[in-house]
N, C-alpha and C positions, 0 to 999 in steps of 0.2 A: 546661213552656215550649212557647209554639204554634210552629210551622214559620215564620212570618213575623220573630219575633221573634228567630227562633234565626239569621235570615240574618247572615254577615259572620263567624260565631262557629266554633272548632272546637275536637272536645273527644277526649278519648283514650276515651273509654267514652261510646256514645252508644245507646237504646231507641230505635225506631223506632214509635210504634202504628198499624198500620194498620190503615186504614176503605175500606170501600164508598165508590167516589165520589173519591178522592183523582186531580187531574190527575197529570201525569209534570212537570210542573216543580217539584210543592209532595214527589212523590217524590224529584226531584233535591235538591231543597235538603236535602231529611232527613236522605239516605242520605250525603251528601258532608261532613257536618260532622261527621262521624269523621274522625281523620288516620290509622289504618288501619283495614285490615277486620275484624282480631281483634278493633276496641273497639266493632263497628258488633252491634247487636243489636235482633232483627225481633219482633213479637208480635202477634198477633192475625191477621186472614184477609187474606191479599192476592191485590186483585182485581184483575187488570191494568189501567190506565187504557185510555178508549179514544184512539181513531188522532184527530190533530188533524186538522179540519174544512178543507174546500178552501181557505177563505178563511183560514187563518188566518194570522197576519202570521210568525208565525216561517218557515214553512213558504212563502209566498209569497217571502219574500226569498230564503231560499234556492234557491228555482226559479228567482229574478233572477241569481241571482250565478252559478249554471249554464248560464244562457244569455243575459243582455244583458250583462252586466258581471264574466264570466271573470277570473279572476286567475289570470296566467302565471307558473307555477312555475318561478324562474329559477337555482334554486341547481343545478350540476353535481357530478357524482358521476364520479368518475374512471375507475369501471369502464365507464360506459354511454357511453362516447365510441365513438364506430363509428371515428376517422378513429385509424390507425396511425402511435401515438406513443411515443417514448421517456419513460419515467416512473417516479418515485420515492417513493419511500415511506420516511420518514425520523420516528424513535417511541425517546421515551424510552418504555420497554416496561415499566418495573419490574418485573421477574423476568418473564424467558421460560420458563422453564421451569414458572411457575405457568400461565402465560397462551399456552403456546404453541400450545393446541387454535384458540385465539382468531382467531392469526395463519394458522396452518394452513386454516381453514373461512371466512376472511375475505374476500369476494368482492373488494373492495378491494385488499387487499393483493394477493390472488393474481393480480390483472390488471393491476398493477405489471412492471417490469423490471426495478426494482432495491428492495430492502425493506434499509435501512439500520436496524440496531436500537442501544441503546445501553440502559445502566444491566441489562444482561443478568441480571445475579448467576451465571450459569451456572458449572458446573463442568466439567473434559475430560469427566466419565463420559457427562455427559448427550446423550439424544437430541435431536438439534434439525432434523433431516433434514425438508425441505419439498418435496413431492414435483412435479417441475417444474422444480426449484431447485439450483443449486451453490451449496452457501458457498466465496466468494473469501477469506474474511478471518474469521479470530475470535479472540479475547481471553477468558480463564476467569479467575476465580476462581481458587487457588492453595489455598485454605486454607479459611474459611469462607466464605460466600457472604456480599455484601454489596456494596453501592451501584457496580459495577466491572462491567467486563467488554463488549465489542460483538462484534456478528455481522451480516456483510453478507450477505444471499444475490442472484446473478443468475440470471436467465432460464439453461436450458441453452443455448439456442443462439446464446447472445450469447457475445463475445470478449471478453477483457481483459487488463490489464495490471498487476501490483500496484506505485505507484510506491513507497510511501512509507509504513510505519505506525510509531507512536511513543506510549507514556505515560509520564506522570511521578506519581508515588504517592508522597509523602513530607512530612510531617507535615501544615497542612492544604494544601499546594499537590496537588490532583489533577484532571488534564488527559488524554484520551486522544484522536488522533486517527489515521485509515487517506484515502490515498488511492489510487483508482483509477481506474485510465482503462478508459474505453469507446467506442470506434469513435473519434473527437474529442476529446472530453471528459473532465476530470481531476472528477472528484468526491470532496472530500473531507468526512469525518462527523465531527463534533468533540462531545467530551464536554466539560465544563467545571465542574466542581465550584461550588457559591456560594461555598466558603471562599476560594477560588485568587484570587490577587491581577491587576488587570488585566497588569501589569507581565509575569506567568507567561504570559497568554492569549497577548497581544500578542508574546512571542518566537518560541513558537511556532506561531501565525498566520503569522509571517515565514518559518520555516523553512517549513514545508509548504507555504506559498500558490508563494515564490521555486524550491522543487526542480522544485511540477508543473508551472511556468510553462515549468519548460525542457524538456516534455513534451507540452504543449499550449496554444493561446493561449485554449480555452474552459474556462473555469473554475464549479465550480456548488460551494459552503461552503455547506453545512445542519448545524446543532447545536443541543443544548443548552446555549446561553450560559452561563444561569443571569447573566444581565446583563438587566435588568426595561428595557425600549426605554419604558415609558411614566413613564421619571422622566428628564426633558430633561437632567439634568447625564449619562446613562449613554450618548446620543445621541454620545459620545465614538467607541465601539465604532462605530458605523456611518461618521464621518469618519476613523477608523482604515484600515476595510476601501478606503474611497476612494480612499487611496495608493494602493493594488492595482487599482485600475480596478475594484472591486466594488459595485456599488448593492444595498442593501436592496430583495429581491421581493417580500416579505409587506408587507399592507397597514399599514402604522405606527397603534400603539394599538390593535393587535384582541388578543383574547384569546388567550392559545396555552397557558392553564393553567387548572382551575377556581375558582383561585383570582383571577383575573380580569388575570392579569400576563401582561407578551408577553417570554419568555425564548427561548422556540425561536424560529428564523428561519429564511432564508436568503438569501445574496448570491451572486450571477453576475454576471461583465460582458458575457452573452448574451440579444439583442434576443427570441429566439422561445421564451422560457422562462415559464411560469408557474406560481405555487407561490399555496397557500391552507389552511387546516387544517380537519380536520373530525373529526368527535365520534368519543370513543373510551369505552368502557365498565367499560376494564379499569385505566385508567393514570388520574392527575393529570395528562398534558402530553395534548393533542390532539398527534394524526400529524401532520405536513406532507406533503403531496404535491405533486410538481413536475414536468410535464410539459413538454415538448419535442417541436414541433409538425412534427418531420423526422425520417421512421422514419431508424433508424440502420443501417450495415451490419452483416450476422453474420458475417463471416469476413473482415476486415480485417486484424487486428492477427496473429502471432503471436505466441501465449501465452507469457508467464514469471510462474511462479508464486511467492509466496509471498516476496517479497524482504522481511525483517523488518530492522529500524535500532533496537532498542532497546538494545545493549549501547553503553556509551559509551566514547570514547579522548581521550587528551589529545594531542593536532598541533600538533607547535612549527614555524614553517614560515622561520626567522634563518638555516640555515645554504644557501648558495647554494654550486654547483657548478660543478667545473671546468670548460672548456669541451672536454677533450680523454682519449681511453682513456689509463689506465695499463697498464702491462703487466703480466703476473705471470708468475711462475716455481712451476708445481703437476707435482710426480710425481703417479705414474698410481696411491697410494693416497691423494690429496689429500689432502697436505702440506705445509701454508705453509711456506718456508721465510722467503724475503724479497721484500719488493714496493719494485722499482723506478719512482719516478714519472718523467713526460716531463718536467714543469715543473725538478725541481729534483735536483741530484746529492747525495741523502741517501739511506742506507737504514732503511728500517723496519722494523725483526725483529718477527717475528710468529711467537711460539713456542705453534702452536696446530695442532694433529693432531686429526683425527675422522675416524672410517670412513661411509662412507656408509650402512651400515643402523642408526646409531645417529637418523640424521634422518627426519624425520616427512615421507610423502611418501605417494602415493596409493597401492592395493595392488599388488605387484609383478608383474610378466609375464615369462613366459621369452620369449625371440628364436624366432624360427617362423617359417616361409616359409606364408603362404597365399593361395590363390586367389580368396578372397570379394571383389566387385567392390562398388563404390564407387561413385555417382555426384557430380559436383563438386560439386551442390543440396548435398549432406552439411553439404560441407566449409563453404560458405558461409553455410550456415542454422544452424551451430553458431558459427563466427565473429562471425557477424551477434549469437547470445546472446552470445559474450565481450565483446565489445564492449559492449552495452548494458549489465553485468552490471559491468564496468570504470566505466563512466561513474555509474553508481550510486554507486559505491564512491567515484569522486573528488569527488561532489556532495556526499554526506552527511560525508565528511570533512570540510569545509566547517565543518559544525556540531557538528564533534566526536565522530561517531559512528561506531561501526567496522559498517561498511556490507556485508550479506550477505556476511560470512566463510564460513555455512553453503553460500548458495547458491555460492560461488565454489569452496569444497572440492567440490560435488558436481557442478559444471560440468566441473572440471581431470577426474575421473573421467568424464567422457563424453568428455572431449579423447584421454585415455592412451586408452580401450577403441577411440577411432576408428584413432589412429597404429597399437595392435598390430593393427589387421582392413587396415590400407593395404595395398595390391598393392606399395607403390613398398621396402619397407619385407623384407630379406630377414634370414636368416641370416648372410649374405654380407657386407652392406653395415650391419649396424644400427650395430654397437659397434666398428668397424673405425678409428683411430683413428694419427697420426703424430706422433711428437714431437719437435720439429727442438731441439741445444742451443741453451740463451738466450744471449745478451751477442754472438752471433755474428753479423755480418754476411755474407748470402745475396742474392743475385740473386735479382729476383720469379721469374723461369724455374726455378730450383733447384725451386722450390716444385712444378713441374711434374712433378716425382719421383716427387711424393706424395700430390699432390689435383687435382684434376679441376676448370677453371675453373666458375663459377659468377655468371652476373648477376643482381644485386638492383635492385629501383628503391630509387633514393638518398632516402628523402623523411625518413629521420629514425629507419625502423622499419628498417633495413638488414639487424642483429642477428637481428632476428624474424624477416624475409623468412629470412633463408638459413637458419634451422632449418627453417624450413615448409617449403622447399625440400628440403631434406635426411630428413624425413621422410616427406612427401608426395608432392613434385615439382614444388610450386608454394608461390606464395605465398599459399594461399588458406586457411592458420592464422594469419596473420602476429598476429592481439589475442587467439589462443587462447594462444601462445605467452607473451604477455604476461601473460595469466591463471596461466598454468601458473608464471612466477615470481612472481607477486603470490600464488598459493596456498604457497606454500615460505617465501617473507616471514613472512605471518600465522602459520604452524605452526609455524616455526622462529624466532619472533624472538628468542628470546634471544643464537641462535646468531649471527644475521644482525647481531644490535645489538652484539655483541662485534667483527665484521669492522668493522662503520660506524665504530666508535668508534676501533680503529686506524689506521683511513682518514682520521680526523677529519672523517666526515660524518655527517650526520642522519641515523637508522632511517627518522624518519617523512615526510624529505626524501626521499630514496632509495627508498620505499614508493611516495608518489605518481608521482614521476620513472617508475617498472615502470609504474605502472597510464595513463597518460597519451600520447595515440597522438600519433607523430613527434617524440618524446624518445631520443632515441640513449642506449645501451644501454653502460655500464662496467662495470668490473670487478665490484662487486655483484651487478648482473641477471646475471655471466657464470657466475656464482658459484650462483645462485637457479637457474638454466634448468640447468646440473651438476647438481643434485640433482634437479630434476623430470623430469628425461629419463633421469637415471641414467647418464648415460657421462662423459668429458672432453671439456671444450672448449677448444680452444686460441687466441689472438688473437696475433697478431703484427702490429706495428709499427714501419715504418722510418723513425728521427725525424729527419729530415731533408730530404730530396728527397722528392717523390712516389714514392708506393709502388709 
């Protein structure tokens, strides 16, 4: 077969003969109608052709197109931007741990701020450490490895926030997503299985879009759908996002898979954002990258790490509350006897005794007098986390989910180790303690006997103010305090949901009521803050006249 004949044609085994005298184009043709090179075979002498002639038309155009008629290479590469930007890197990765040299030596990725990974397959044992890089957030594999699992890593010197992570894995419904804030910005990465019904996406879309909304009003959703944007009935998922003030940023109908489908995306309702994808070697999905044309601040936020929402609780929220303290009547080895309400002349026998080291409470401290000083920043930059840590906790209940238990047990232990290092905080004064008889009417003065007055501000947290007081000297625990009985709730519910159900009120009533700031504080919370502080508390009430 001659070289002219063989044009258009290509073959898995192909001879080459070569002659004296053959140009390089009748070489090109030869050598290129193999489809690889193992089938490509040479014989005979080969003579290099010579160099093509000044005039020759291939070689003249090309000297045109180098200097009259330039073509401006207008595609952007995310690393080569000189102007200092915030940006994202968002890759279904199909196993990192195959492909993590990939990510690691990837000039791309590394000049990123944020590298959002998903479909990991990873396990705990594995190394995924990127040097540069903190992982915020990660998700393993459990068991075998397979189609599961994300890893977010950030810049070091950047701040963040964990709002919000959650999956669901259960027959074909499987959905995983994490959100995080950075300086502004909630960004959340969502996995979405093809099997998962829209109906599965769409709830929780609502939950994590509505949580980080009450976090921040800029929002940036990048995933993989696994929702193909180039079939107009799936065009759904984009009027969805709308509700939420979110626009589709990728350009509609480009490819985001090499299969020619557009499943990865992303939506923001933020003007200075832009997102595009580019070629990847290792994966079926192109990365997305999203940049953000406002360098961010690095040391804005303080840090809280690791708040995870994936255990679930059921929250009945029918049973509504009195408007007023009951009183109680507890000896000094807390022992119910009977509870007297304000509203109604019945008693309630409550035939239930517990010692106090039977309950689940942080590790114990002896009373000690010491000298170590304190600054107020402490008290307030710890408070400042109960509170945010609170508010977590009443948001995700919301959805059903019992919201950093972990983080909140290991908050209550930074609260206990701050109260035992207090100055205000002696031998003297710790567990000192009066018990006036009940059913007995006393002049507020009498009281003067045996406690030492005390002003709270009135706003709701009255309860809390005068512990923090009482252990600090101010009110500047007042939501650590509240923490400290929301940690006792969680560990002791069985115990706490025995009290509630005597009281004829709701656990999961009662739970919120703790966790929720300028919510006056009953006999339950008096009951909860008893076991977390370990002493007696006593409340007295004159029902009648002002106290």
């Amino acid at each position: 077969m001659t070289i002219y004949k063989s044009q258009g044609g290509t073959y898995e085994k192909v001879v080459v003969n070569l002659k004296k005298g053959m140009t390089g184009s009748e070489l090109y043709v030869a050598c290129s109608r193999a489809t690889k090179a193992s089938g490509l075979y040479l014989i005979g002498d080969f003579v290099p052709p010579k160099t093509p002639e000044r005039n020759d038309a291939v070689t003249l155009m090309f000297k045109t197109m180098r200097s009259e008629r330039m073509l401006k290479f207008s595609l952007a590469f995310p690393e080569e931007s000189e102007e200092k930007t915030f940006s994202i890197i968002f890759h279904n990765v199909q196993s990192l741990n195959k492909h993590i040299s990939d990510v690691k030596f990837g000039k791309t990725f590394l000049s990123s701020s944020m590298i959002s990974l998903v479909e990991t397959w990873t396990k705990p044992s594995d190394n995924l450490e990127i040097e540069g890089f903190k992982i915020v957030h990660r998700r393993d594999c459990h068991d075998v490895r397979k189609p599961f699992g994300q890893i977010i890593y950030l810049k070091n010197d950047l701040k963040f926030e964990n709002i919000t992570e959650r999956y669901e894995y259960s027959g074909k419904d499987h959905i995983e997503y994490s959100s995080i804030k950075v300086d502004d910005i909630c960004i959340i990465s969502v996995y979405n299985s093809p099997n998962s019904s829209f109906d599965v996406l769409r709830r929780h879309m609502n939950e994590v879009i509505t949580i980080s909304k009450r976090f921040s009003d800029n929002i940036i959703v990048v995933g993989d759908f696994n929702i193909n944007l180039k079939i107009k009935i799936n065009n759904k998922s984009i009027e969805y996002m709308r509700s939420f003030g979110l626009s589709l940023n990728n350009t509609l109908n480009k490819d985001s898979t090499n299969a020619k489908t557009q499943i990865d995306y992303c939506f923001t309702n933020m003007k200075d954002v832009k997102s595009d994808y580019f070629e990847s070697l290792t994966s079926f999905h192109k990365p997305i990258w999203i940049r953000k044309h406002k360098v961010l601040s690095k040391s804005h936020f303080h840090e809280i790490k690791n708040i995870h929402t994936n255990v679930t609780s059921n929250i009945n929220d029918e049973v509504m509350l009195d408007d007023q303290f009951d009183t109680m009547d507890i000896d000094d080895k807390f022992v119910f006897e009977s509870h007297e309400t304000v509203d109604k002349n019945e008693q309630i026998d409550l035939d239930m005794s517990f010692q106090l080291e039977d309950l689940k409470v942080n590790d114990s401290f002896d009373t000690m007098e010491t000298e170590e000083k304190y600054f107020p920043t402490n008290y307030e930059i710890i408070d400042s986390d109960s509170r945010k840590l609170l508010d977590h906790f009443l948001l995700l209940l919301e959805f059903d989910n019992a919201a950093g238990t972990t983080q909140i047990s290991s908050q209550a232990r930074r609260i206990d180790d701050l109260i035992e290092k207090s100055p205000f905080i002696t031998a003297y004064n710790k567990d000192r303690s009066v018990k006036i008889r009940p059913k007995i009417e006393y002049s507020v003065e009498a009281f003067d006997a045996f406690y030492a007055r005390t002003h709270t501000t009135g706003d709701g947290n009255c309860l809390y103010n005068s512990l923090s007081i009482i252990k600090i000297g101010s009110e500047e625990l007042t939501h650590s305090m509240r923490l400290l009985a929301v940690n006792v709730m969680i560990n002791n519910s069985n115990h706490l949901k025995t009290i509630c159900r005597l009281l004829n009120y709701s656990f999961e009533e009662q739970l919120r009521r703790t966790a929720t700031n300028e919510q006056w504080g009953g006999e339950v919370q008096i009951h909860a803050l008893s076991i977390a502080l370990r002493q007696p508390i006593y409340s007295y009430v004159k029902f009648f006249d002002d106290p």
